[in-house]
LUMBA-871514 format. One record per residue: residue number from 1; residue in three letters; x, y, z of N, C-alpha, C in turn. Coordinates in Angstrom, 1 decimal, decimal comma. Example, Ala and Ser with C-alpha at 12.3 -4.5 7.8 and 13.67 -1.06 7.14 Angstrom:
<nodes>
NODE   pos   code      n.X      n.Y      n.Z     ca.X     ca.Y     ca.Z      c.X      c.Y      c.Z
NODE     1    ALA     13,2     -5,7      7,8     12,3     -4,5      7,8     13,2     -3,3      7,8
NODE     2    SER     12,8     -2,2      7,1     13,7     -1,1      7,1     12,9      0,0      7,9
</nodes>
This chain:
<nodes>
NODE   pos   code      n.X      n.Y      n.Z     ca.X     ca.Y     ca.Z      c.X      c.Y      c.Z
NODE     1    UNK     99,3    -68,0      9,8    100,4    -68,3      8,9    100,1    -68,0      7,5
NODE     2    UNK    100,8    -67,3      6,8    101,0    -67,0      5,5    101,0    -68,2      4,4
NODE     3    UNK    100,2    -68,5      3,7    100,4    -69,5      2,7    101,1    -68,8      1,5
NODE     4    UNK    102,1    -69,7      1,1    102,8    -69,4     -0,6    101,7    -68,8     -2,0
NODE     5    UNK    101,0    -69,4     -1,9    100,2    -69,2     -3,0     99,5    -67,1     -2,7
NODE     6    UNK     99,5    -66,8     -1,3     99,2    -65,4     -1,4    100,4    -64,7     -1,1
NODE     7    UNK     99,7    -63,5     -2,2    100,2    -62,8     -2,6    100,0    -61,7     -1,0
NODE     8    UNK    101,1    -60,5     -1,0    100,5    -59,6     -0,3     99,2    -58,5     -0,4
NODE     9    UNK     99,0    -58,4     -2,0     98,0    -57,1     -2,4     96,5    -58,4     -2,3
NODE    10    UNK     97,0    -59,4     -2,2     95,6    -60,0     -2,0     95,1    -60,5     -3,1
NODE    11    UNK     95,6    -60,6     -3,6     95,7    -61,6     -5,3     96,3    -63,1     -4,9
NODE    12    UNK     96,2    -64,0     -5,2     96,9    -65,2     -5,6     97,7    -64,9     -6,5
NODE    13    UNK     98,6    -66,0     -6,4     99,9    -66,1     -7,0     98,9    -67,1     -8,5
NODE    14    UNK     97,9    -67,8     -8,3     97,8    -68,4     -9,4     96,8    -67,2    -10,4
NODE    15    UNK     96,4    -66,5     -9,6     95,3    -65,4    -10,5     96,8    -64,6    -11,1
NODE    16    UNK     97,9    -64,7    -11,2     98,5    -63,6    -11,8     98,8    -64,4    -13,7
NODE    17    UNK     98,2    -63,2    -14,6     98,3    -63,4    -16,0    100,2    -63,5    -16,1
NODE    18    UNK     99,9    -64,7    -17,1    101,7    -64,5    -17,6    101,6    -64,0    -19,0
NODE    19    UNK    102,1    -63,7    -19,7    102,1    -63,3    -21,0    101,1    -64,3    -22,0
NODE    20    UNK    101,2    -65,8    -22,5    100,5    -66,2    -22,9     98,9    -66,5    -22,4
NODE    21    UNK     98,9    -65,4    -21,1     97,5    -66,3    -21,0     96,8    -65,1    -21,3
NODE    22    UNK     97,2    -64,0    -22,4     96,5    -62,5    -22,7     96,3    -63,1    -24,4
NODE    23    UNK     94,8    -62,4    -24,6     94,6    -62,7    -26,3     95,7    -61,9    -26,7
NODE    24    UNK     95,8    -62,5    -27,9     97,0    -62,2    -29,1     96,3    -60,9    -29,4
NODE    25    UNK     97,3    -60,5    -30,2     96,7    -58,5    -30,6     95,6    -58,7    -32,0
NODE    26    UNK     95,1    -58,3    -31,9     94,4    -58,0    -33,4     95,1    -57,6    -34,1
NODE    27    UNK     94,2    -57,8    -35,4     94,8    -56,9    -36,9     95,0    -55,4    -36,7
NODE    28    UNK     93,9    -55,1    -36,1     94,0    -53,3    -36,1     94,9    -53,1    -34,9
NODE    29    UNK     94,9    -53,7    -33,9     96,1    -53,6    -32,7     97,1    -53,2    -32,9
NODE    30    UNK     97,4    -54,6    -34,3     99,0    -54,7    -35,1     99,3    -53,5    -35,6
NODE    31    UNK     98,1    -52,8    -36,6     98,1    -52,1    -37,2     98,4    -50,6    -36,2
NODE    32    UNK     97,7    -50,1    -35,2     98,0    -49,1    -34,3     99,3    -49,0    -33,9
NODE    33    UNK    100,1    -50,5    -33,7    101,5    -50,1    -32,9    102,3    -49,5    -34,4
NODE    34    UNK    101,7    -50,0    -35,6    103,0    -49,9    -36,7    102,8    -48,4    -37,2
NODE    35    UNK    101,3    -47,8    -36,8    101,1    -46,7    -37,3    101,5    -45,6    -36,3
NODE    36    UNK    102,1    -46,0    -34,7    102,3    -45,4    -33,7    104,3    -45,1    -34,2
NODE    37    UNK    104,7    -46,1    -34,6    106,0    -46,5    -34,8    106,2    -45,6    -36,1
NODE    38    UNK    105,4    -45,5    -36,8    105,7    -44,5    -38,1    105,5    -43,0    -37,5
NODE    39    UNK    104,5    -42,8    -37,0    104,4    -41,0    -36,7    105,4    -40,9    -35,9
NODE    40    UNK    105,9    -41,6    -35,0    107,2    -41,5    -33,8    108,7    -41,3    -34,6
NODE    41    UNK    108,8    -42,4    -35,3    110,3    -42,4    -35,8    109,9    -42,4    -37,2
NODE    42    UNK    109,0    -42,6    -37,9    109,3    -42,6    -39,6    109,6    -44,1    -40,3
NODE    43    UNK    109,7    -44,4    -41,9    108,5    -44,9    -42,4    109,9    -45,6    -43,3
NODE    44    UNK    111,3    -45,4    -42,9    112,0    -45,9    -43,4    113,3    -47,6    -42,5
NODE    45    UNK    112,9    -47,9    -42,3    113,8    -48,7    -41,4    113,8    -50,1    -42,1
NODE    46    UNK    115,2    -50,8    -41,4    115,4    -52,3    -41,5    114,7    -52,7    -40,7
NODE    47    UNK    114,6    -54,1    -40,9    113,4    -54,6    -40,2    114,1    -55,0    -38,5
NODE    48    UNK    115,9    -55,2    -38,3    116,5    -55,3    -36,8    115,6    -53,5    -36,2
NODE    49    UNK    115,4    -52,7    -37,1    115,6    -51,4    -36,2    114,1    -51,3    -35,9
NODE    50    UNK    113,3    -52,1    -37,0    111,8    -52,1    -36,9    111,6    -52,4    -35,7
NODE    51    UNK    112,2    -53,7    -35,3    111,9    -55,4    -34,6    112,7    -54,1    -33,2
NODE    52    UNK    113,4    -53,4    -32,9    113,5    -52,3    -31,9    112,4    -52,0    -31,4
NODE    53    UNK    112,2    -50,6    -32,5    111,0    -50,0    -32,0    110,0    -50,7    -31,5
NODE    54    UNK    109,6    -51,6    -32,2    108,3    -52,6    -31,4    108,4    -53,1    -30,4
NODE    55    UNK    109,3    -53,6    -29,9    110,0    -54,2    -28,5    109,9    -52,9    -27,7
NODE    56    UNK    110,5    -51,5    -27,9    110,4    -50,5    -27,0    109,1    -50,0    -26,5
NODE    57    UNK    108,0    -50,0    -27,4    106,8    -50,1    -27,8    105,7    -51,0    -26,2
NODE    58    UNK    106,2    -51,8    -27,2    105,3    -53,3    -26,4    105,8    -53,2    -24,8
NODE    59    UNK    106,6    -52,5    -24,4    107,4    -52,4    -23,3    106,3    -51,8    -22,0
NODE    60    UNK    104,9    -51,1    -22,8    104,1    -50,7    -21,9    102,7    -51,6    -22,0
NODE    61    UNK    102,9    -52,4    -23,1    101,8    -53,1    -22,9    101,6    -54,5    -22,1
NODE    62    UNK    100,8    -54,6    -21,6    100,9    -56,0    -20,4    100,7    -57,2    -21,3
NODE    63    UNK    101,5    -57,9    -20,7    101,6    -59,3    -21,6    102,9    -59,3    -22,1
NODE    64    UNK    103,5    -58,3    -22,3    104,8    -58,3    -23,9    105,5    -57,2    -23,0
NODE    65    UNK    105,7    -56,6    -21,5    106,8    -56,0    -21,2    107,8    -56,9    -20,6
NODE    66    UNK    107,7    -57,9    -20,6    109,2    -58,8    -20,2    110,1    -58,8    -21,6
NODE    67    UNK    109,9    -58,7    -22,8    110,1    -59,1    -24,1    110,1    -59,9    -24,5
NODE    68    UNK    108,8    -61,1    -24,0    109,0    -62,5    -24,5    107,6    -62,5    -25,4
NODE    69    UNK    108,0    -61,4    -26,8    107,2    -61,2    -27,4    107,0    -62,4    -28,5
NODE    70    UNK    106,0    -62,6    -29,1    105,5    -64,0    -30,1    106,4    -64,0    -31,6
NODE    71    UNK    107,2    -64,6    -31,9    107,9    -64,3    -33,5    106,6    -63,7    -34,5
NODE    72    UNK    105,7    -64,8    -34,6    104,3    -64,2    -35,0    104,0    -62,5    -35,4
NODE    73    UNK    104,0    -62,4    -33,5    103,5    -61,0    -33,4    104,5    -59,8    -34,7
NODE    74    UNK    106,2    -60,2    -34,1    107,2    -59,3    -35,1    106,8    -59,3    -36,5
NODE    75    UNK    106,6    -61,1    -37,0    106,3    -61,1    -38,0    105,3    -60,2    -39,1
NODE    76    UNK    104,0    -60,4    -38,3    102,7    -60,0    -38,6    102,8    -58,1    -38,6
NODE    77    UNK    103,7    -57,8    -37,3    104,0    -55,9    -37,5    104,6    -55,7    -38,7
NODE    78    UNK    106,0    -56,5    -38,9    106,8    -56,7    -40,1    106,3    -56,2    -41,4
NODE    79    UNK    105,3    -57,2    -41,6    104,5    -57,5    -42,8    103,8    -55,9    -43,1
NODE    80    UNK    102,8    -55,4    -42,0    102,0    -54,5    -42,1    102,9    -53,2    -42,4
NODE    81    UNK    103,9    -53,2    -41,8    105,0    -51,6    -41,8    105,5    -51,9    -43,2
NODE    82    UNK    105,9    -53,1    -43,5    106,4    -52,9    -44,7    105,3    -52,8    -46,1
NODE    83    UNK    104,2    -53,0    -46,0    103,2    -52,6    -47,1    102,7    -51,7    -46,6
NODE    84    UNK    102,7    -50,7    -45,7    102,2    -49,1    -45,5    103,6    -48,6    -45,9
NODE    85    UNK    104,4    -48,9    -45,9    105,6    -48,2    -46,4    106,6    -48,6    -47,5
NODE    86    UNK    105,3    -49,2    -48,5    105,5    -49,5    -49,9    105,4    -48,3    -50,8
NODE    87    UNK    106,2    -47,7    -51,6    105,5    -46,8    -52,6    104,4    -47,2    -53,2
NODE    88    UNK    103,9    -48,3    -53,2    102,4    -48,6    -54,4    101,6    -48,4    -53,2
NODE    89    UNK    101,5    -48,1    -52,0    100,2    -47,7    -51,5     99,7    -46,7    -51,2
</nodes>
């Protein structure tokens, strides 16, 4: 008899990662998706079309393809896109 807790591929249901249980991204992590987001679409955006792209983005990384991405995380891309895409730098 099949118990709940297994899975078919042979994994447990409790071995499966949910989003919070993956380290948070790094500085340079942050930094790669905003520098990915600029060569892709460019260096001008509001921050709704920013807060897109990053969602479309994170769509392939585990942890953050459901979109139950961290305010944090937007925040911290936020910050970094918008001082690479300062004229004083």
């Amino acid at each position: 008899m099949r118990r709940p807790q297994d899975c078919r591929d042979s994994r447990r249901i409790d071995d499966i990662r949910h989003y919070d249980d993956f380290s948070p991204l790094t500085i340079d992590q942050i930094q790669g998706l905003v520098e990915s987001i600029q060569d892709a679409f460019g260096n001008d955006f509001s921050r709704a079309i920013f807060t897109n792209h990053l969602l479309a983005l994170l769509e392939d990384v585990p942890g953050y393809e459901t979109g139950d991405v961290p305010a944090t995380l937007i925040e911290s891309a936020w910050v970094a896109y918008s001082q690479s895409a300062s004229p004083s730098k």
